[in-house]
KOLLUM-427778 format. One record per residue: x, y, z of N, C-alpha, C, O in turn; residue in three letters. Coordinates in steps of 0.2 Angstrom, whole numbers, padded with zeros to 4 digits, always signed. Layout:
BEGIN
XYZXYZXYZXYZALA;...
This chain:
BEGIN
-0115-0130-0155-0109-0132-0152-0103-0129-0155-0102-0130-0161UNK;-0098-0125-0152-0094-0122-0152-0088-0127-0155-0086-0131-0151UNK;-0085-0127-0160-0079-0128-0164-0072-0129-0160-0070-0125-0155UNK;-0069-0134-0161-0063-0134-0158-0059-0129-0158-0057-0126-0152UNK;-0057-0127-0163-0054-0120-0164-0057-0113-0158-0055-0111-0153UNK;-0061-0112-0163-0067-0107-0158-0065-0108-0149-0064-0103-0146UNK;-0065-0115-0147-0064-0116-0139-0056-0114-0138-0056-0111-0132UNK;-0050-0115-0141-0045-0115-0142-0043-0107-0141-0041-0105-0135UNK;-0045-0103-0145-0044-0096-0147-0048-0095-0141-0044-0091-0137UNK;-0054-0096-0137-0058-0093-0131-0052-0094-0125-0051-0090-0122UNK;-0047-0101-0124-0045-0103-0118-0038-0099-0119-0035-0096-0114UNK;-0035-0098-0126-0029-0095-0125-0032-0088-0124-0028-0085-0120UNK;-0037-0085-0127-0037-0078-0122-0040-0075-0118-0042-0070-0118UNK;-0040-0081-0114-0042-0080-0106-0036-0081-0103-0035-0076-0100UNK;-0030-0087-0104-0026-0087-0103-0020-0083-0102-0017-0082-0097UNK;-0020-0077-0108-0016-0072-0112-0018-0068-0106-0013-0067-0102UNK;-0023-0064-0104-0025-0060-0101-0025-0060-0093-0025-0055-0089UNK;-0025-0069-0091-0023-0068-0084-0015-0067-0083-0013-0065-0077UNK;-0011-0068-0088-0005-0068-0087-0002-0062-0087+0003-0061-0086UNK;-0009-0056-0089-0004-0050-0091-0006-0046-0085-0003-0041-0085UNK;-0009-0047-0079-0011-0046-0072-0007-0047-0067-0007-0053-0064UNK;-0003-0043-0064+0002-0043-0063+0001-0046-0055-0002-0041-0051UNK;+0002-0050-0052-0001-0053-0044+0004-0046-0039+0010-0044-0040UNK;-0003-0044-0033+0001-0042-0029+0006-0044-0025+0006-0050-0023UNK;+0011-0037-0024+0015-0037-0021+0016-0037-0014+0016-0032-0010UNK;+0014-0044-0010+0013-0045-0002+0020-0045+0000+0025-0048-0003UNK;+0022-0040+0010+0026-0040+0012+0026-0042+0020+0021-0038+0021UNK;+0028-0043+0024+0027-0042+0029+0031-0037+0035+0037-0036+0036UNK;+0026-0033+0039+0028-0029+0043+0037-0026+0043+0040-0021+0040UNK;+0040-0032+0047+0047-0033+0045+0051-0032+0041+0057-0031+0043UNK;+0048-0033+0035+0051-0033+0029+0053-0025+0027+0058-0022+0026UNK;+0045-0022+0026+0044-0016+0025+0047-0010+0029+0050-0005+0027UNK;+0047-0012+0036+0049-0007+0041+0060-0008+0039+0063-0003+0039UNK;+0061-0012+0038+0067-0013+0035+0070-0008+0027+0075-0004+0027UNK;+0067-0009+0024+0067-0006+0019+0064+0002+0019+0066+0005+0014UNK;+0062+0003+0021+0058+0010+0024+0066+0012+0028+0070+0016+0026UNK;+0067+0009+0034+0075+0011+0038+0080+0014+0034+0083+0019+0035UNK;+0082+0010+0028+0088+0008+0023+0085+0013+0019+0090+0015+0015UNK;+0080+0016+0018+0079+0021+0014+0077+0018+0005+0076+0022+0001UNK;+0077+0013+0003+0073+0011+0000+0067+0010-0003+0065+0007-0008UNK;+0062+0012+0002+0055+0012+0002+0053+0019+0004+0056+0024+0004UNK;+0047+0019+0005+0041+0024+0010+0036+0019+0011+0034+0015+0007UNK;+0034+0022+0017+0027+0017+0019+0020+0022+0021+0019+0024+0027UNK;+0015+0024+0017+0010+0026+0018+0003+0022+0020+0000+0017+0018UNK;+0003+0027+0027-0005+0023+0031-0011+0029+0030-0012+0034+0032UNK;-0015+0022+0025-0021+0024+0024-0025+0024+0025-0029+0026+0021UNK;-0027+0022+0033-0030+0023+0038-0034+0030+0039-0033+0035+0036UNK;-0040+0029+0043-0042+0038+0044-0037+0040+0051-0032+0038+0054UNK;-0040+0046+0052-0036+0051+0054-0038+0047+0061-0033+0044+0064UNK;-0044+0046+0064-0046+0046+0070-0040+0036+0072-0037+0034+0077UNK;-0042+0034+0067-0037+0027+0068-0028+0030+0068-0025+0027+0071UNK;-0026+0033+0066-0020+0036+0068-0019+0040+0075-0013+0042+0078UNK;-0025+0041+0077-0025+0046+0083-0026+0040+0089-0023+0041+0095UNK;-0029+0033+0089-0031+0027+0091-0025+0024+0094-0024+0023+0100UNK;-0020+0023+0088-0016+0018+0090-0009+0020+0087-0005+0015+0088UNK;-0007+0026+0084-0001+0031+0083+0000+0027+0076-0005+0024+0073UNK;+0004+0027+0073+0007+0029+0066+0013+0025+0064+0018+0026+0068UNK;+0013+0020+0059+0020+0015+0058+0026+0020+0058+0026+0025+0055UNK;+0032+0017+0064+0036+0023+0065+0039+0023+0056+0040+0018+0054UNK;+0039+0028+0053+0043+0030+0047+0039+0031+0042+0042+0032+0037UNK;+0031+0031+0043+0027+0029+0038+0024+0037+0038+0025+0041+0042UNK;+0020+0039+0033+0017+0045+0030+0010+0046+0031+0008+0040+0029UNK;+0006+0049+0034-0003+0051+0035-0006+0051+0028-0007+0057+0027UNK;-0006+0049+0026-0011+0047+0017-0016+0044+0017-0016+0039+0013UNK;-0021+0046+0021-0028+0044+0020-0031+0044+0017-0033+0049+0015UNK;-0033+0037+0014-0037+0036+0007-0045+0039+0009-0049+0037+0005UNK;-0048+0042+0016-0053+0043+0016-0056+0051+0016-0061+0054+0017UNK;-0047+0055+0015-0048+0063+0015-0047+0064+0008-0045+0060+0004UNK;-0051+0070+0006-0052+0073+0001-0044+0075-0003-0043+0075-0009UNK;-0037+0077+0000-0032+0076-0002-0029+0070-0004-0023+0070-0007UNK;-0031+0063-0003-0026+0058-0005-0025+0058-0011-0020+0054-0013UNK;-0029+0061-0016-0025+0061-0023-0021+0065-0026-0017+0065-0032UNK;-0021+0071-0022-0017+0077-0021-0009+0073-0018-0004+0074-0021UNK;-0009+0071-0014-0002+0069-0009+0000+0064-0013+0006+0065-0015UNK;-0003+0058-0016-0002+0053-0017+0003+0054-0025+0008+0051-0028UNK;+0000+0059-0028+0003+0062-0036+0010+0064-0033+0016+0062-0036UNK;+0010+0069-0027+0016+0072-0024+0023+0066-0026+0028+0065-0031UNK;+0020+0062-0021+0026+0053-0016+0026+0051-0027+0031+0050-0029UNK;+0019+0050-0031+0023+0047-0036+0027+0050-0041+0029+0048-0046UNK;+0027+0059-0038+0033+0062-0042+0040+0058-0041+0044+0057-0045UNK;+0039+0058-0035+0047+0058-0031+0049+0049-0031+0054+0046-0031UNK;+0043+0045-0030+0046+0040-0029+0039+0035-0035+0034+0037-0037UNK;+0046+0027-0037+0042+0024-0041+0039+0021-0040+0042+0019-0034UNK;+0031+0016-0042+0028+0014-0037+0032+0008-0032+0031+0007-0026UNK;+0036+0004-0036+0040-0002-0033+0043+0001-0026+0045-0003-0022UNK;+0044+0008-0026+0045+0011-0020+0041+0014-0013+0043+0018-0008UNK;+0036+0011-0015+0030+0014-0011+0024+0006-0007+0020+0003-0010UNK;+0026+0006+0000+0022+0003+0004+0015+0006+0006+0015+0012+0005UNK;+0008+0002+0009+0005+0004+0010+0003+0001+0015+0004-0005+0017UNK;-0002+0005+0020-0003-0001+0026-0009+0002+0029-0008+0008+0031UNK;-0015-0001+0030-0019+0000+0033-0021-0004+0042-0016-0005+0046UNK;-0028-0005+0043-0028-0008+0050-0028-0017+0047-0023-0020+0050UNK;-0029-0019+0045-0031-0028+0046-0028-0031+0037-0026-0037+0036UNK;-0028-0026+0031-0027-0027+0024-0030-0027+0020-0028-0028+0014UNK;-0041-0025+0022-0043-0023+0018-0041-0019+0013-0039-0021+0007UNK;-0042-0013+0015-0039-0008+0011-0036-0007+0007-0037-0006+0002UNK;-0029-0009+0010-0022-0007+0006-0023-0015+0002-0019-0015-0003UNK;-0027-0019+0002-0029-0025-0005-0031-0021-0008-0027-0018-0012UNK;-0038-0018-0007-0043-0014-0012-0039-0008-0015-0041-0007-0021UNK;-0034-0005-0012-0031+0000-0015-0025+0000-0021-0024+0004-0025UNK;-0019-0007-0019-0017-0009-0024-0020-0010-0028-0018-0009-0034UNK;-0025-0013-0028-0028-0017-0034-0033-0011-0039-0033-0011-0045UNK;-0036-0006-0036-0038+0002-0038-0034+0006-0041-0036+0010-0045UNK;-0026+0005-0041-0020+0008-0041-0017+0004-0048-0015+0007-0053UNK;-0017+0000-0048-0016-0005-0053-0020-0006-0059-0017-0007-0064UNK;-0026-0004-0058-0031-0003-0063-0030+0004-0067-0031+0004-0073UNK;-0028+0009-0063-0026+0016-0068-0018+0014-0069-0014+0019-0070UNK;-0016+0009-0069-0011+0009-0072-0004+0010-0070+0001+0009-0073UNK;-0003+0012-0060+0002+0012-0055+0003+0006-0052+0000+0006-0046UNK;+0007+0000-0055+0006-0005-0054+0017-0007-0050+0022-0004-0051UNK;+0016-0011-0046+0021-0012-0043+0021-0010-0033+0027-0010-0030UNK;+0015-0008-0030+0013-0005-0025+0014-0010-0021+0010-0015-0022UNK;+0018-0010-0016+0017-0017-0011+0012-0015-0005+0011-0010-0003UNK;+0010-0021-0002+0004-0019+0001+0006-0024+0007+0007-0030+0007UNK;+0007-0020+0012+0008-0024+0019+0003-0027+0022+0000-0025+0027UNK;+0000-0033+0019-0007-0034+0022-0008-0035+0030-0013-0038+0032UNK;-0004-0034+0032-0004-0038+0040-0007-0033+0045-0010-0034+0050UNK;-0005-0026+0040-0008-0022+0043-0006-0019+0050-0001-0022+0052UNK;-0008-0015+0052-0007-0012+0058-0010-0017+0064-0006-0019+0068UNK;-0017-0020+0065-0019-0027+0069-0020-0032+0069-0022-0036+0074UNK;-0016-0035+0061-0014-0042+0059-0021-0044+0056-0026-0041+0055UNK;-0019-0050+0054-0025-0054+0049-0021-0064+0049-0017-0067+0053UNK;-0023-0064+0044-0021-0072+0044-0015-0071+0040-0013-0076+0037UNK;-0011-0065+0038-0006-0067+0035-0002-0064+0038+0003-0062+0035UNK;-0002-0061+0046+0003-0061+0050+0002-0057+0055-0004-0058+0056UNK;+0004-0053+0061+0002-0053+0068-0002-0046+0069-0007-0044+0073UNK;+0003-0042+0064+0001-0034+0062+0007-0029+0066+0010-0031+0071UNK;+0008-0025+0064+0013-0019+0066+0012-0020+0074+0018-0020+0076UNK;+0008-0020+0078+0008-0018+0084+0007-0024+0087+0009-0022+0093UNK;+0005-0029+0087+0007-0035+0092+0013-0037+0088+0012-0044+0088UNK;+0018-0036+0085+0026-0039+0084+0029-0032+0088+0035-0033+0089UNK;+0026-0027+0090+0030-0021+0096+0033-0017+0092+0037-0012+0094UNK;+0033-0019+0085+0036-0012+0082+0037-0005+0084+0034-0004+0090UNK;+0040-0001+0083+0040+0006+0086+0034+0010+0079+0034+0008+0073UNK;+0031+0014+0083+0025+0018+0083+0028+0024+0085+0031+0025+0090UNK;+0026+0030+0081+0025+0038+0082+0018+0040+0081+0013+0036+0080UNK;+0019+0048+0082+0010+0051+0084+0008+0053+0076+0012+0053+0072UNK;+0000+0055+0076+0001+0057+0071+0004+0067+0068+0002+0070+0063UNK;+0008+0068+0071+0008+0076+0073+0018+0073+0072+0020+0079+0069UNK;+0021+0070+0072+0027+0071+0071+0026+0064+0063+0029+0065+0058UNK;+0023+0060+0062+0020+0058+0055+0022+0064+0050+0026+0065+0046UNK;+0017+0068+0053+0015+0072+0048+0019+0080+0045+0018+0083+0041UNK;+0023+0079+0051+0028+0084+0052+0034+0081+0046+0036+0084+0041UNK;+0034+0076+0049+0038+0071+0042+0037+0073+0034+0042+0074+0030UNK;+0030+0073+0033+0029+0074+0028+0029+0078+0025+0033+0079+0020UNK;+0026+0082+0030+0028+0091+0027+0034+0093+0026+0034+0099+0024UNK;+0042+0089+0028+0045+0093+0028+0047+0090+0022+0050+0094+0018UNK;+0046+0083+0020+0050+0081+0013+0047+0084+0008+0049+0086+0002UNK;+0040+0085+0010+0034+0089+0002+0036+0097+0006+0036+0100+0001UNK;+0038+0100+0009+0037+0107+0012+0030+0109+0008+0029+0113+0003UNK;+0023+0105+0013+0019+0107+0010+0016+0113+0016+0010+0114+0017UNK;+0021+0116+0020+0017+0120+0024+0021+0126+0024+0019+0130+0028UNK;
């Protein structure tokens, strides 16, 4: 049986290490598209391609597909120019953009807020397109992009 001490030193660091994990950054739709407006943010949808062709493109937001062979190539680009505190992510319901905060944070770019609501909502709020948001294609998304990276 383990020593009082012994249990002491196991609970403080467990304790020590949950505290140094930083809880994600949840926002809602509104929130993000507000700040994206004011120019304090960017909001990349990491989404596939065929799901932006579905249901079009958060209007302001960047084609950064977490399922194309480029997203670590674009993604180094956005964290030249912007710090992660500056950067939204938004998929369809918030799997994703969970897993990817949380992926992102692991190699050490922590501060990514993650719109969990999503593009078709979940239990923590309605999603970009049942609140009527405005939506663009992905062909003027992308045109977006290209002209702030002039990757073309």
């Amino acid at each position: 049986m383990p020593n009082l001490k012994t249990v002491f030193v196991i609970l403080a660091s467990l304790f020590w290490a949950s505290s140094t994990i930083a809880a994600p950054i949840i926002q809602s739709a509104p929130d993000v598209a507000q700040q994206v407006n004011a120019g304090e943010m960017v909001l990349l949808d990491i989404r596939s391609r065929s799901e932006w062709q579905e249901t079009g493109i958060a209007a302001g937001a960047w084609p950064v597909s977490m399922h194309e062979p480029d997203f670590g190539q674009k993604l180094q680009q956005i964290l030249q120019h912007y710090k992660p505190k500056q950067i939204a992510i938004i998929c369809a319901t918030g799997g994703r953009t969970e897993y990817m905060a949380a992926t992102l944070e692991g190699f050490g770019i922590q501060g990514i807020t993650d719109l969990s609501e999503g593009m078709i909502g979940n239990k923590n709020g309605p999603g970009w397109l049942a609140r009527k948001m405005p939506i663009i294609t992905l062909e003027q998304s992308q045109a977006n992009f290209d002209a702030k990276f002039k990757t073309k």
